[in-house]
C-alpha positions in Angstrom: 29.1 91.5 80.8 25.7 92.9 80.4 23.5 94.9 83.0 24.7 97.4 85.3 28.2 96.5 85.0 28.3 96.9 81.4 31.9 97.9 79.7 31.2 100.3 77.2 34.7 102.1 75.4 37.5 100.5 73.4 39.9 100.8 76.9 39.8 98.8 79.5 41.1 99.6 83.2 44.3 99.3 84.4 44.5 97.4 87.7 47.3 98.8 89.8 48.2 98.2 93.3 47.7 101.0 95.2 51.3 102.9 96.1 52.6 103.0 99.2 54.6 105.6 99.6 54.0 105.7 103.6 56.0 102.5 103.9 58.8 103.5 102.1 59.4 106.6 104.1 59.0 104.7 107.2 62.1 102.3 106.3 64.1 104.6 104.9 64.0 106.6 108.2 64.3 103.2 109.9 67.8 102.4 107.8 69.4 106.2 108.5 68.6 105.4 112.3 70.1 102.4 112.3 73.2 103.2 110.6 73.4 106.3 113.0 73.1 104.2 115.8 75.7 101.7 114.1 78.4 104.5 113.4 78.1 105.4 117.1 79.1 102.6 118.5 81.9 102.2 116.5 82.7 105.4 117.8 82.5 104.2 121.3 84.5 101.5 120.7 87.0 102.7 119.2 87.1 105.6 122.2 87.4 102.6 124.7 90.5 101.1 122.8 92.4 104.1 122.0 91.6 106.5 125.3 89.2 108.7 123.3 92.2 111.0 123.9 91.1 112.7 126.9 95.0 112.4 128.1 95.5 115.0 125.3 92.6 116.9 125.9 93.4 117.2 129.2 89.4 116.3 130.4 88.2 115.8 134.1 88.5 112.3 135.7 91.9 110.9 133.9 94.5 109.4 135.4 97.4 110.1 133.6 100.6 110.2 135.1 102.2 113.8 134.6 104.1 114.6 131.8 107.5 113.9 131.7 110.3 116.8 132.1 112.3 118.3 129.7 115.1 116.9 130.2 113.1 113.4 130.4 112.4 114.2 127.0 115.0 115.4 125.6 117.2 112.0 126.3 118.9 114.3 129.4 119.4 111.7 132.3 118.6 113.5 135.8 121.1 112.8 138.6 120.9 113.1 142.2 123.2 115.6 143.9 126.5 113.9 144.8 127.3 111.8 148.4 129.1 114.5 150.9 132.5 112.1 152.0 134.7 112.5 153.7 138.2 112.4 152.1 140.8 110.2 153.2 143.1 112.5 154.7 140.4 113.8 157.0 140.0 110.0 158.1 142.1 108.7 160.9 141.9 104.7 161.0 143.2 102.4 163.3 145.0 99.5 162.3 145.0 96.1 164.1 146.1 92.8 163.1 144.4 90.0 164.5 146.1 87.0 162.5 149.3 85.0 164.0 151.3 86.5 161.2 153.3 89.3 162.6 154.0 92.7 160.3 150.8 92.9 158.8 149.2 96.3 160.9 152.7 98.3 160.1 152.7 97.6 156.4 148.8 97.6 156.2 149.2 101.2 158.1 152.3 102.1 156.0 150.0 101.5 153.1 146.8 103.1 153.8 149.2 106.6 154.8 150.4 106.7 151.1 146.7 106.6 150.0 145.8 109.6 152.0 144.5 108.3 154.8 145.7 109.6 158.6 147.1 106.7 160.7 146.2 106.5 164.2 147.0 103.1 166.7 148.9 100.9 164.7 149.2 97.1 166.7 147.6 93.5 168.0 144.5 92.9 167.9 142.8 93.0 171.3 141.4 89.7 173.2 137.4 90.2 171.7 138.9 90.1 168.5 142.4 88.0 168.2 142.3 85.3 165.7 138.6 85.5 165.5 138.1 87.3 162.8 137.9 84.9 159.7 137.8 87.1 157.0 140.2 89.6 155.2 139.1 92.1 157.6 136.3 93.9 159.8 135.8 97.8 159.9 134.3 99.3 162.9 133.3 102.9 163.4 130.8 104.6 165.7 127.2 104.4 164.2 127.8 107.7 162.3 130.7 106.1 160.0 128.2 103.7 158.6 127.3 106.1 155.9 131.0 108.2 155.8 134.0 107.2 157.1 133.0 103.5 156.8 132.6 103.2 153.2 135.6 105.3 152.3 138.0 102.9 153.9 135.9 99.9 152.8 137.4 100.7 149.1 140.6 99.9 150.0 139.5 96.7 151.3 136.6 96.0 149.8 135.9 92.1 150.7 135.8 93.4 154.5 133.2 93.3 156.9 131.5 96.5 158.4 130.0 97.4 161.5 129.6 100.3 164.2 129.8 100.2 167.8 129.4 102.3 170.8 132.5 104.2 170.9 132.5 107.8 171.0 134.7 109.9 168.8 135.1 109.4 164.9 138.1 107.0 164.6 137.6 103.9 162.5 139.7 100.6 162.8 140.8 98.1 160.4 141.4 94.8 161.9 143.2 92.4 160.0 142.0 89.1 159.2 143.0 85.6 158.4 141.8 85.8 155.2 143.6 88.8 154.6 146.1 88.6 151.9 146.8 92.3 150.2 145.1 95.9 150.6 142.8 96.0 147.0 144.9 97.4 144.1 145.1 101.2 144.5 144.2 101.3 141.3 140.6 99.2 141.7 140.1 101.2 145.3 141.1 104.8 143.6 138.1 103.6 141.3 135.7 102.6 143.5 136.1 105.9 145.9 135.7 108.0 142.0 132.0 105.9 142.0 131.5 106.3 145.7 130.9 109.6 145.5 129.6 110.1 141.8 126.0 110.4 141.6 123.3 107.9 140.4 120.8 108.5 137.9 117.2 108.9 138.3 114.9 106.8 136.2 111.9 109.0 134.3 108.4 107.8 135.9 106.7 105.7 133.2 103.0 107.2 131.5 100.3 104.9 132.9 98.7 102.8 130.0 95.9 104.2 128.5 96.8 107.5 128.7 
């Protein structure tokens, strides 16, 4: 080339594209913001899953059920305080037979005296109640022997039917039924008064989920 654009020398430029170092700082930036961003909601998630444990730290606005006792976690089984009975000797029951078959209120009565129990009226049935009671027997008690007196004598005949009525006074009856073959085994009923009057025990309250 000749003229004013005349190469004169035994080197020739190098072309190079110009650097851009601009560019590459603006994406690097860009890729540490977006992992940043990505790490966090990872984080969020994972917090969303698991509880973010806030029921450990104890934070403001949970939910969690309270924690259990220590007995609850120690395998200890909390009981309720045992049912106040009466016993059977502080129990006077009347004994009534309301079946054709004659005999069975003296040696129901006889009985129910060697299991403790205090005998009071010992006879027939009267008119409401002859030969019309179908079962083994029906217990009757003032409305306060529902819960006492009622369920005492009911484990000595435990397929009998209980109900109160207005009497005054606390004297129970047994009356004898047609279906009424034997007193339960002393055995059986000294059983079933022993878990009468043992306490039940309570369940621990669950931790709601999540917490």
């Amino acid at each position: 080339m000749g003229g004013q654009y005349r190469i004169t020398g035994n080197k020739y430029p190098r072309m190079r594209r110009p650097r851009r170092r601009g560019r590459l700082v603006v994406l690097s930036v860009a890729s540490v913001v977006a992992l940043g961003v990505l790490g966090w909601g990872t984080l969020q998630l994972v917090d969303v899953f698991t509880g973010g444990g806030r029921a450990e730290a104890g934070g403001a606005g949970t939910e969690c059920a309270p924690a259990l006792t220590t007995s609850a976690r120690t395998g200890a089984s909390p009981t309720t305080p045992p049912r106040v009975l009466p016993k059977p000797g502080g129990i006077t029951v009347n004994v009534f037979n309301a079946t054709p078959r004659s005999g069975l209120a003296k040696q129901t009565a006889d009985e129910l005296k060697k299991r403790g129990f205090r005998i009071g009226q010992v006879g027939n049935a009267t008119q409401q109640f002859d030969k019309k009671v179908k079962g083994s027997g029906l217990l009757l008690g003032p409305a306060s022997s529902l819960n006492t007196s009622l369920p005492v004598l009911a484990t000595q005949l435990t397929t009998a039917e209980r109900r109160a009525d207005a009497r005054k006074g606390a004297d129970i009856d047994l009356i004898i039924g047609d279906g009424f073959k034997a007193l339960t085994p002393r055995a059986d009923a000294d059983k079933a008064l022993t878990a009468l009057a043992a306490p039940a025990p309570k369940t621990p309250t669950p931790k709601k989920k999540g917490c």
